[in-house]
N, C-alpha and C positions, 0 to 999 in steps of 0.2 A: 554698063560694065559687065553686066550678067551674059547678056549675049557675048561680050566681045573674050569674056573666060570660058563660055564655052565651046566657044570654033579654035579656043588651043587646042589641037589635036596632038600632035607631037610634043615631046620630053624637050626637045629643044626647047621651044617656045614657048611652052611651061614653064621651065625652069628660067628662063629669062625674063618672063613677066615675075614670076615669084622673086626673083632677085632684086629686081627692081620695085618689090612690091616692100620686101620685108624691112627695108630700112628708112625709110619715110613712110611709107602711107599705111600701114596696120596702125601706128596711135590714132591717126586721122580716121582710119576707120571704126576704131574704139569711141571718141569722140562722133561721132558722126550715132553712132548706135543710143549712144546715151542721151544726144541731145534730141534726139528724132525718137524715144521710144514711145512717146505719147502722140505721134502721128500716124495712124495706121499705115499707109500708104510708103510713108518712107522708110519704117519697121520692116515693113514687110519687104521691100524692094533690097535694105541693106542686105536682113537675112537670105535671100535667096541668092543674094551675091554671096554671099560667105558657104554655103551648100552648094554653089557650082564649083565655086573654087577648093573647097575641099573632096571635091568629088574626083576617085581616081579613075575617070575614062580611061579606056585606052591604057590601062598600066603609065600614065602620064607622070606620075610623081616619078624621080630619077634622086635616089635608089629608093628601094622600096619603104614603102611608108614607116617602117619601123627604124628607117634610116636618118639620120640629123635633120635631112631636108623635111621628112615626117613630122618630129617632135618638134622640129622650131613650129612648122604649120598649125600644128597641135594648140603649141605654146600659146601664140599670137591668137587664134583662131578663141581660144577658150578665155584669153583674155577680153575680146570683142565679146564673147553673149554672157559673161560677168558681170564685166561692166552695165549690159543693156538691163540684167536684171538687177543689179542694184538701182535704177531708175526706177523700179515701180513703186517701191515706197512713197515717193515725192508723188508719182503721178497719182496713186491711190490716195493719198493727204488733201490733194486738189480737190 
């Protein structure tokens, strides 16, 4: 997924993967973070998806990141490394 978020080059294409992103697949990605956080491998592979995908190349976010499409990003985005850090407790208990 990390490669394929970062050959969106264009705001077009961007904004049509994030639309498609925001409305199913950020809980799964939340989930995904939480249940994986005691894996290194798969920790590290989500987060570096969620740092390409927040990452504005290219002026790619449309409109600018202080814009709706920004804060939802934001929203979701900080709900995924929440979540992954409230997992350490359990995995620190193990």
């Amino acid at each position: 997924m990390r490669g394929f978020v970062s050959s969106l080059q264009g705001k077009k294409a961007y904004n049509t993967f994030f639309e498609w992103m925001k409305v199913d697949y950020f809980p799964l990605v939340q989930q995904l973070a939480m249940t994986f956080a005691n894996v290194p491998a798969a920790s590290n592979s989500i987060l570096k998806f969620i740092g390409e995908f927040v990452c504005n190349k290219g002026q790619r976010l449309n409109p600018e990141s202080s814009g709706v499409t920004g804060i939802l990003l934001f929203r979701h985005m900080s709900q995924v490394v929440s979540g992954y850090g409230k997992s350490f407790p359990a995995i620190m208990n193990t």
